[in-house]
C-alpha positions as CSV (number, residue, x, y, z in Angstrom):
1,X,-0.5,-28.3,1.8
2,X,1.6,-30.1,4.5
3,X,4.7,-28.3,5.9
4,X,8.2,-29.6,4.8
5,X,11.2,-30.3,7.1
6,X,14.5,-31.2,6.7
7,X,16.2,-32.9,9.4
8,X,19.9,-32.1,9.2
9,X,22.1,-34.3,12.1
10,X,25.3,-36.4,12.1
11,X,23.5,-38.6,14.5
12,X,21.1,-41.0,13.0
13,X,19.1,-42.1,15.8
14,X,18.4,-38.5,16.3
15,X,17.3,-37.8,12.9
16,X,15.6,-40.9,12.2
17,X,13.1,-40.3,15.8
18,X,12.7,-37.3,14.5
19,X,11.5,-37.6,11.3
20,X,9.2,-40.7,12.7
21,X,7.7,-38.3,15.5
22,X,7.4,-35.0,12.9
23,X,6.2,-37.8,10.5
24,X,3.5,-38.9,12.8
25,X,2.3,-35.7,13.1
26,X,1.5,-34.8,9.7
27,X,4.7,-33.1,8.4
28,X,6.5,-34.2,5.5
29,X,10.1,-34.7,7.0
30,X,13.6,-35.2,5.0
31,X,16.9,-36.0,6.8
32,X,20.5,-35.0,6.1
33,X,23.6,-36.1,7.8
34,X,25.7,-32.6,7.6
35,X,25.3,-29.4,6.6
36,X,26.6,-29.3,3.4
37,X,24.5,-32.7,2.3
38,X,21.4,-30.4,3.2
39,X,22.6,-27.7,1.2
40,X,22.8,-29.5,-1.9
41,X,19.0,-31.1,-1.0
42,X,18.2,-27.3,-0.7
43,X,19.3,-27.2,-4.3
44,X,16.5,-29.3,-5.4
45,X,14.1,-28.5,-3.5
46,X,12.5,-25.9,-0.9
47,X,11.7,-27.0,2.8
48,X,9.6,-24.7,4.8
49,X,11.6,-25.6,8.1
50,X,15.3,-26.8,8.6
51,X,15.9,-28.3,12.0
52,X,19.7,-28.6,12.6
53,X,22.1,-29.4,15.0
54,X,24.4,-27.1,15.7
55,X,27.9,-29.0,16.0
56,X,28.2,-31.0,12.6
57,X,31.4,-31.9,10.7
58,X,32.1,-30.9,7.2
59,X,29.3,-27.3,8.2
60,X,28.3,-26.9,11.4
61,X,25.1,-25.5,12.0
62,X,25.4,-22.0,12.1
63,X,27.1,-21.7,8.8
64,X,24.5,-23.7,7.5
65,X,22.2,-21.0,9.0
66,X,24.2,-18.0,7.1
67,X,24.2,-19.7,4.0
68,X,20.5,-21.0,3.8
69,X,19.7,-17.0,4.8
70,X,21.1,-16.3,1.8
71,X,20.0,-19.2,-0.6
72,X,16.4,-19.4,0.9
73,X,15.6,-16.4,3.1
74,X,11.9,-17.9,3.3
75,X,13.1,-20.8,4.7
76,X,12.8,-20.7,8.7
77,X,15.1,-22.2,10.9
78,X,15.3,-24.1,14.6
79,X,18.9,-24.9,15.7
80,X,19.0,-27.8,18.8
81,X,22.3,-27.3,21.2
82,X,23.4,-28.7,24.5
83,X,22.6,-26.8,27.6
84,X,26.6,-25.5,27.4
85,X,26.2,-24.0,23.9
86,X,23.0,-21.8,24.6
87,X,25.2,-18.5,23.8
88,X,26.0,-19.7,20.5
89,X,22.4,-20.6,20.0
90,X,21.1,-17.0,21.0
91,X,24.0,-15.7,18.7
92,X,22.8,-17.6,16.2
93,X,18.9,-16.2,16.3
94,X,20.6,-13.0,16.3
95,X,22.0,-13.8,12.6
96,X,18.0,-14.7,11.5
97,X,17.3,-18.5,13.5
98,X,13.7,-18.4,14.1
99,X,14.1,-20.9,17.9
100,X,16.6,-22.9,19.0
101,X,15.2,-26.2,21.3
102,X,18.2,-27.8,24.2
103,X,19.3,-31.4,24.3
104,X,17.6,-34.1,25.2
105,X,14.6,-33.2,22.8
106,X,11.3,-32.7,24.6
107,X,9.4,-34.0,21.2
108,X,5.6,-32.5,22.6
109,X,7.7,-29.3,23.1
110,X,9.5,-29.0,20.1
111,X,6.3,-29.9,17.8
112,X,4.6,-27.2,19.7
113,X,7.2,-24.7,18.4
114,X,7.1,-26.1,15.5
115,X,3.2,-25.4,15.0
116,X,3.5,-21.6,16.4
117,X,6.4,-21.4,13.6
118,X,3.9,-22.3,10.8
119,X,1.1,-20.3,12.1
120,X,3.5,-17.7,12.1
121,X,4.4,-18.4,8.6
122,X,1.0,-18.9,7.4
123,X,0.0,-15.4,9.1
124,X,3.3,-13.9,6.7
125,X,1.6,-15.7,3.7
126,X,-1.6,-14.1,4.4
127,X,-0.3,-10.8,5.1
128,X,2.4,-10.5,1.6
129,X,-1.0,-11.9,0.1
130,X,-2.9,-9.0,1.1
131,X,-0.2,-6.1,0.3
132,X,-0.1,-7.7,-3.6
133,X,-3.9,-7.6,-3.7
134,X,-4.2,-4.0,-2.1
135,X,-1.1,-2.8,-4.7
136,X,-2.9,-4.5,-7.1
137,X,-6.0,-3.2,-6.9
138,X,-4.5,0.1,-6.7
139,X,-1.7,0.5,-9.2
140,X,-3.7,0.8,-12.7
141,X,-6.3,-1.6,-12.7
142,X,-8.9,0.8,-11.4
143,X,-8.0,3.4,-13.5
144,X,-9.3,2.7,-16.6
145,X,-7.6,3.9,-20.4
146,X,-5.2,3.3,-23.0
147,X,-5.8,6.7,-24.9
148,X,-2.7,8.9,-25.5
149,X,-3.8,11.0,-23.2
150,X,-4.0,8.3,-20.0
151,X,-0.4,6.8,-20.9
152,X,0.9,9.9,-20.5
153,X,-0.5,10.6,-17.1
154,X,1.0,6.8,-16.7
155,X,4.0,7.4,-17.4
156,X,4.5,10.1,-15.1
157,X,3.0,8.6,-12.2
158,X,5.8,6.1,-12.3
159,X,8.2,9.4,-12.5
160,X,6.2,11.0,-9.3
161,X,5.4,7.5,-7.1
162,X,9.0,7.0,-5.8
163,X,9.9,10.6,-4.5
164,X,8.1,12.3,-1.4
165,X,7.1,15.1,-3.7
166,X,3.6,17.0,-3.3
167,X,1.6,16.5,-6.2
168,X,-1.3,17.9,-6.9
169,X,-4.4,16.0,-8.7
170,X,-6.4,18.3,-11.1
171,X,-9.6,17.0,-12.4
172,X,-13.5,17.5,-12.8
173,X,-15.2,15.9,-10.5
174,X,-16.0,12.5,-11.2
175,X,-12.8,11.9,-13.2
176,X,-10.8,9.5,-10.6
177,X,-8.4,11.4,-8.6
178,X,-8.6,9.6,-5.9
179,X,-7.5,6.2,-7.6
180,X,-4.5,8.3,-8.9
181,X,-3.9,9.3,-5.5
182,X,-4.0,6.1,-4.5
183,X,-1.8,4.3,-7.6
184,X,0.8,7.0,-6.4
185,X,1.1,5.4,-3.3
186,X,0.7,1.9,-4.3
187,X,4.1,2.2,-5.9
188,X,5.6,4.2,-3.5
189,X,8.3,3.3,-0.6
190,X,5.2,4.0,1.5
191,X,2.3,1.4,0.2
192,X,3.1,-0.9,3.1
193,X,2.1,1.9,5.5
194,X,-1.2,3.6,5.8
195,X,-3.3,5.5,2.8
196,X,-5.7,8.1,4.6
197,X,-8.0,10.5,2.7
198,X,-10.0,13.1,4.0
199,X,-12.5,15.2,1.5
200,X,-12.5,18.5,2.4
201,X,-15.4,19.5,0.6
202,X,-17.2,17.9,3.4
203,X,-15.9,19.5,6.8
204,X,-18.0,22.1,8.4
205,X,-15.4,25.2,8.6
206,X,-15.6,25.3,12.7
207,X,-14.0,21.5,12.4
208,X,-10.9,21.9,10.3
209,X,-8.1,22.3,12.3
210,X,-9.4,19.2,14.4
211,X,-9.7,16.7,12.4
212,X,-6.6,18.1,10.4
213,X,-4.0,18.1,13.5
214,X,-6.4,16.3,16.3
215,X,-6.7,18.2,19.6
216,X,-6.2,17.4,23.4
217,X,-8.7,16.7,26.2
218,X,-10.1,20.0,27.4
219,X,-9.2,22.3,24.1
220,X,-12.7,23.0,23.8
221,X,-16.1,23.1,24.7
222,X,-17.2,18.8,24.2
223,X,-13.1,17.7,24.1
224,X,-13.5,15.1,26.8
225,X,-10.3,13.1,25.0
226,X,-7.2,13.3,22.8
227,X,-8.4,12.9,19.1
228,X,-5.5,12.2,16.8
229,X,-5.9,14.3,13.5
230,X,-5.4,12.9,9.7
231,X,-1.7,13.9,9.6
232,X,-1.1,11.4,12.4
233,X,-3.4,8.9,11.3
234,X,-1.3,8.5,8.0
235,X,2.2,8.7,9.7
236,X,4.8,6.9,7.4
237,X,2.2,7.0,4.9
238,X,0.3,9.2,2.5
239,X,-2.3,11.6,3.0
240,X,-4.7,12.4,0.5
241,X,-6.8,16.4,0.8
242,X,-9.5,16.1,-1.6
243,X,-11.3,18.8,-2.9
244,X,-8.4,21.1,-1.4
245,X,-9.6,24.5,-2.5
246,X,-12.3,23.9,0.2
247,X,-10.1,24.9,2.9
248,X,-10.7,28.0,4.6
249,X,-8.0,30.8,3.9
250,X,-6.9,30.9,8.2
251,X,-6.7,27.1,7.8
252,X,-4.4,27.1,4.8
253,X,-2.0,29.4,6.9
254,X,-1.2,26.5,9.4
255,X,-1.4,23.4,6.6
256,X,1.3,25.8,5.1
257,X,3.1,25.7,8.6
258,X,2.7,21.8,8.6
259,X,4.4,21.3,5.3
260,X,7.1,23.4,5.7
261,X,8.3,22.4,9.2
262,X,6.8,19.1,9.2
263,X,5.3,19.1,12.6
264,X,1.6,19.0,13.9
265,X,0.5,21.4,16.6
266,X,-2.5,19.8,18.4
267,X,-5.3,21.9,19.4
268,X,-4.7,22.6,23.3
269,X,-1.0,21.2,22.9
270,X,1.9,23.0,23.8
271,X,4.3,20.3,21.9
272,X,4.6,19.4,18.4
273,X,4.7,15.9,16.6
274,X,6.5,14.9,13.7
275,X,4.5,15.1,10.6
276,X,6.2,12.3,8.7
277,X,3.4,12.1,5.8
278,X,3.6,12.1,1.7
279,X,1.1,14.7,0.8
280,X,-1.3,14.1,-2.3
281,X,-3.7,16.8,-2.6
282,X,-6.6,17.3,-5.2
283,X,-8.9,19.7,-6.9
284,X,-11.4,20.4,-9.5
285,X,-11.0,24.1,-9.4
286,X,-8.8,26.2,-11.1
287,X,-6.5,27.0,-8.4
288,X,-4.2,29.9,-9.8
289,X,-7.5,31.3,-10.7
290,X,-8.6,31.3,-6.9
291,X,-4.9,32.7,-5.9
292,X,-5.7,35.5,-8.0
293,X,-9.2,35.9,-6.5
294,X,-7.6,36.0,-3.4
295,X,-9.7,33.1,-2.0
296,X,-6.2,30.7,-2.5
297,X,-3.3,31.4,-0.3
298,X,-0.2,31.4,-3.4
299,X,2.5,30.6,-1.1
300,X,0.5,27.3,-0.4
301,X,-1.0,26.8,-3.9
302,X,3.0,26.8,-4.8
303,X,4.0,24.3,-1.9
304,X,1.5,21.9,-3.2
305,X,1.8,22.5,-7.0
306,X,5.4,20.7,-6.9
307,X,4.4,18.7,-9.3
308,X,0.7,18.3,-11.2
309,X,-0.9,15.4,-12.7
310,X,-3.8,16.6,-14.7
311,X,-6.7,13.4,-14.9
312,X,-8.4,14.0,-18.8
313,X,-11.8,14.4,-18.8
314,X,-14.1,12.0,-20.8
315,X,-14.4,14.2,-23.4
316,X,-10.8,14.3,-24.5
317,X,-10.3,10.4,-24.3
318,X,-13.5,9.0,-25.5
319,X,-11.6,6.2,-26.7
320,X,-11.5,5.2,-23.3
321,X,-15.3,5.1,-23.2
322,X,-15.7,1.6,-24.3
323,X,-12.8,-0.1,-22.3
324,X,-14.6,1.5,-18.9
325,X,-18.0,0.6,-20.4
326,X,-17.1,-3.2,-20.1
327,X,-15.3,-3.0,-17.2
328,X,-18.4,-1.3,-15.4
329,X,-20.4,-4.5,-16.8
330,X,-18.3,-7.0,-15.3
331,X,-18.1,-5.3,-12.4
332,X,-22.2,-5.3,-12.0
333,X,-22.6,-8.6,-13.6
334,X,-20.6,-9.6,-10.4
335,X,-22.3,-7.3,-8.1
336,X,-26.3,-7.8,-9.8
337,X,-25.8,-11.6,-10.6
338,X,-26.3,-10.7,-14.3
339,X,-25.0,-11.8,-17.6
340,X,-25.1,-8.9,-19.7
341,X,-22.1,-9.8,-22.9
342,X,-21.9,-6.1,-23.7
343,X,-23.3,-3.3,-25.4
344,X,-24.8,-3.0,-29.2
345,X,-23.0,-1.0,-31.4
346,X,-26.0,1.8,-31.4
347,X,-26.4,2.3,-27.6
348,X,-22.3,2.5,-27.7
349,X,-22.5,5.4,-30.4
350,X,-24.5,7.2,-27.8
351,X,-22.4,6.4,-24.7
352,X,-19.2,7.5,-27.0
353,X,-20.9,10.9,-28.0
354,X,-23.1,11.8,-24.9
355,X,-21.7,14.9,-23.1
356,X,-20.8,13.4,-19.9
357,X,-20.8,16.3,-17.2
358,X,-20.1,13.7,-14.3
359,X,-17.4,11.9,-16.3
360,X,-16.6,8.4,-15.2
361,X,-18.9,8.4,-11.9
362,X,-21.9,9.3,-14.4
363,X,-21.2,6.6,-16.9
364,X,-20.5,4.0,-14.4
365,X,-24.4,4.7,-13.1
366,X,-25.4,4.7,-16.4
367,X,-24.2,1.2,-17.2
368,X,-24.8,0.1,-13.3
369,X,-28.6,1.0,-14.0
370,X,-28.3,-1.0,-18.0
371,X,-27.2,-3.8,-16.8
372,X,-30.2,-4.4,-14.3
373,X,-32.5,-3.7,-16.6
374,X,-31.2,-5.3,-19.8
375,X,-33.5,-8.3,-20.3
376,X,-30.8,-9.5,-23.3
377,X,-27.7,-10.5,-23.5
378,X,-26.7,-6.7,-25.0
379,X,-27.1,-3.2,-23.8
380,X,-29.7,-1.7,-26.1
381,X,-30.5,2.0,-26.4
382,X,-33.9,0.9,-24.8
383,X,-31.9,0.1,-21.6
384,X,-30.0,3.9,-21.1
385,X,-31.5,6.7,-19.4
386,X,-33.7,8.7,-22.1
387,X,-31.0,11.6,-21.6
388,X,-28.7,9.8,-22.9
389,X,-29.9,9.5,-26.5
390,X,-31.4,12.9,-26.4
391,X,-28.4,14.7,-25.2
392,X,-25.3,12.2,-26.7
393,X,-25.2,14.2,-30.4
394,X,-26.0,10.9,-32.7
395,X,-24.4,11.6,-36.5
396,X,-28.1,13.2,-37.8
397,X,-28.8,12.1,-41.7
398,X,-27.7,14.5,-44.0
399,X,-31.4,15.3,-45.8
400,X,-32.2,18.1,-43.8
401,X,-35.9,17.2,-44.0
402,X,-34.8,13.9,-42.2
403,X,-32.1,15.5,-40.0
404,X,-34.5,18.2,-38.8
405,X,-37.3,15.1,-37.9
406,X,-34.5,13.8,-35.9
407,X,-33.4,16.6,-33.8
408,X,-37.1,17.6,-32.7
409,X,-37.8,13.6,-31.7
410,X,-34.4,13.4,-29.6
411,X,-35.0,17.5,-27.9
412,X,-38.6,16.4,-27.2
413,X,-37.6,13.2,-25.4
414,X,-35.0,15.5,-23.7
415,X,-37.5,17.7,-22.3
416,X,-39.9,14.8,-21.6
417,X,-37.3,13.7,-19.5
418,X,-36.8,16.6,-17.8
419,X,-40.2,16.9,-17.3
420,X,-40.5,13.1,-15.9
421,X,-42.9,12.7,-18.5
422,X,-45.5,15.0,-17.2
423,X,-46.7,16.0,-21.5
424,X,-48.7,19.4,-20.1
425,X,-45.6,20.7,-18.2
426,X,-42.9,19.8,-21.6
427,X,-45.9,21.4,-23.7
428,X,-45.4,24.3,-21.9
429,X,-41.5,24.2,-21.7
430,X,-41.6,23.4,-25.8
431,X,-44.4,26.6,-26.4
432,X,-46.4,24.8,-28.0
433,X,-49.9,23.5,-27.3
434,X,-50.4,20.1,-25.3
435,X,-52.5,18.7,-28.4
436,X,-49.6,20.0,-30.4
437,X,-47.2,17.9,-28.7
438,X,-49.5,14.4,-28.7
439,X,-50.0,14.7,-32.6
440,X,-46.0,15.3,-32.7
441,X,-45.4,12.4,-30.5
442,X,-47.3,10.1,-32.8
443,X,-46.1,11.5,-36.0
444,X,-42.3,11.0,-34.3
445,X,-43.1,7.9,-33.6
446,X,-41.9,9.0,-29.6
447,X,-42.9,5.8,-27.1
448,X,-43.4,8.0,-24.1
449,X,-44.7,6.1,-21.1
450,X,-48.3,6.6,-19.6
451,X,-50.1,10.1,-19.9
């Protein structure tokens, strides 16, 4: 799309070779013959650029500057002044001109300013672009739900995002807290500075106060430079501890420290650096339950507890279950080249009513590994992990004849599972004979693969 300029002089040969040269070079050019004429051009349409003089009858060119500011802030603008008027031009690019360019026009000069400008605007483009996608992706798209349960940990995300509260994410494992972490600070004052997160769960104990605060050259043994720690790293931003009950109890002293005075120590530092951070921290443990063990400082617990968000399990929003079923088959249609439609109402009984101990990172596998082996265009039961449709609790037929048959084919798959189909080893988990176990299979009807 070609870059729009508008022209704006009382002298015509001026605008007129200008518009020819600008014209020339691929721009599309407009002219105006004052300030206020432009204005009401600006009315109808928008102009990437505004070249104007600066001394102009009826609105000279620095009050057309303050007003186009404020009627089209996007707009950039390049003033041209004599060599006597230069002050007023740098005054002017105080008040939001983007370049000003001296009488007589040098044209290869100005059109080279003129090119930086839209690179430079093209690089804002990109860069706006990139912040909408990031918030985006970030806000609630990835977090998956519309059970009563999920809008009400919604609703008070948009209560917690704006403040630079703690808040504490508790959750199984598997449930999402990280996306929460990161929606938080999406629509926050901070989601145009950095997002860092650090899983504690996986720091040796000997590292923690390094790659918490950083150190300086020469604080130990194998420091041969500065390392900045995560509190730095997310400065003006928000940092995320996962998994925070990991952290050893003479650790959480000095994160304690952190919070409360907001400064880093460095190891081997003898000064102290702001520690301008929105802390986020997570858990799957029952934290008051570790304070009282004594293995969970309280006056930390506290600190961080300002406010909880508690992330529902699967189990108490299975509603939910089908909405992240199909959005785990686009996503692997995309990522597999696949064209799985969806899922058959039998295969989603079981997803709905299998007892899903890794919550949402189990399921996503489960439909990850359906939808690359689903040779139709719906997830079958034939397609799900035989665990699945032994362990999901299908509605059993009330003849307890019938109901019993049904129970003892979906616990023998389970343990053929288990048992990676090896029949001698499930014979001997199910205490009964191996021959026992083939005439059962046959009599179940159980498709069990090889020997």
């Amino acid at each position: 799309m070609s870059t729009s300029i508008l022209i704006v002089d009382d002298e015509q040969e001026i605008r007129d070779s200008l518009s020819e040269v600008l014209t020339d070079e691929g721009f599309l050019t407009y002219t105006a013959e004052n300030g206020l004429v432009a204005l009401e051009m600006m009315e109808e349409q928008h102009f990437d650029i505004v070249i104007s003089d600066i001394k102009m009858p009826e609105l000279d060119g620095v009050a057309l500057l303050q007003r186009i500011k404020e009627q089209a802030p996007d707009t950039f603008v390049i003033l041209i002044t004599s060599c006597g008027s230069t002050e007023t031009a740098i005054d002017a690019m105080r008040h939001g001109a983007i370049d000003y360019v001296l009488k007589p026009l040098d044209f290869d000069e100005l059109i080279l300013r003129i090119n930086n400008i839209v690179l430079h605007k093209d690089l804002l483009r990109e860069v706006r672009f990139l912040r909408e996608e990031v918030s985006a992706q970030y806000n609630y798209e990835h977090i998956i739900g519309e059970s009563v349960a999920m809008k009400k940990m919604y609703r008070l995300i948009d209560k917690v995002a704006p403040s630079t509260s703690t808040v504490l994410v508790a959750g199984r494992s598997g449930t999402g807290k990280e996306l929460v972490a990161r929606a938080i600070h999406a629509r926050s004052e901070r989601s145009h500075r950095p997002f860092v997160a650090i899983n504690c769960g996986a720091i040796p104990e000997t590292l923690f106060e390094s790659e918490l605060f950083g150190y300086k050259k020469g604080a130990f043994t194998g420091a041969s430079k500065d390392k900045d720690g995560v509190f730095k790293a997310a400065a003006g931003g928000t940092l995320f501890l996962d998994e925070v009950g990991e952290i050893p109890l003479q650790v959480q002293v000095k994160l304690l420290r952190v919070i409360e005075t907001r400064e880093v120590k460095p190891l081997g530092s003898n000064t102290v650096v702001p520690a301008n951070v929105r802390l986020i921290a997570a858990t799957n443990r029952d934290l008051a339950k570790e304070v009282e063990n004594g293995t969970f400082r309280e006056d930390l617990y506290y600190r961080l507890n300002i406010i909880e968000i508690y992330l529902p399990a699967l189990s108490e929003r299975k509603d939910d279950i089908p909405l992240l079923v199909n959005h785990f088959i686009n996503k692997y249609n995309n990522e597999l080249k696949r064209r799985v439609m969806g899922v058959d109402n039998e295969a989603m009984k079981y997803l709905v009513n299998y007892n899903w101990k890794g919550e949402v990172r189990e399921l996503e596998n489960f439909v990850e590994r359906a939808v690359l082996l689903s040779d139709g265009d719906l997830i079958s039961p034939e397609d799900l992990p035989k665990r699945a449709l032994s362990n999901s609790g299908p509605e059993y037929p009330e003849n307890l004849k019938e109901a019993s048959r049904s129970f003892e084919k979906s616990h023998i798959l389970n343990i053929l599972d288990q048992c990676e189909n090896d029949k001698a080893a499930a014979a001997e988990v199910l205490g009964i004979g191996l021959s026992s176990l083939y005439r059962k299979i046959d009599d179940l009807g159980i498709e069990s693969d090889g020997e």
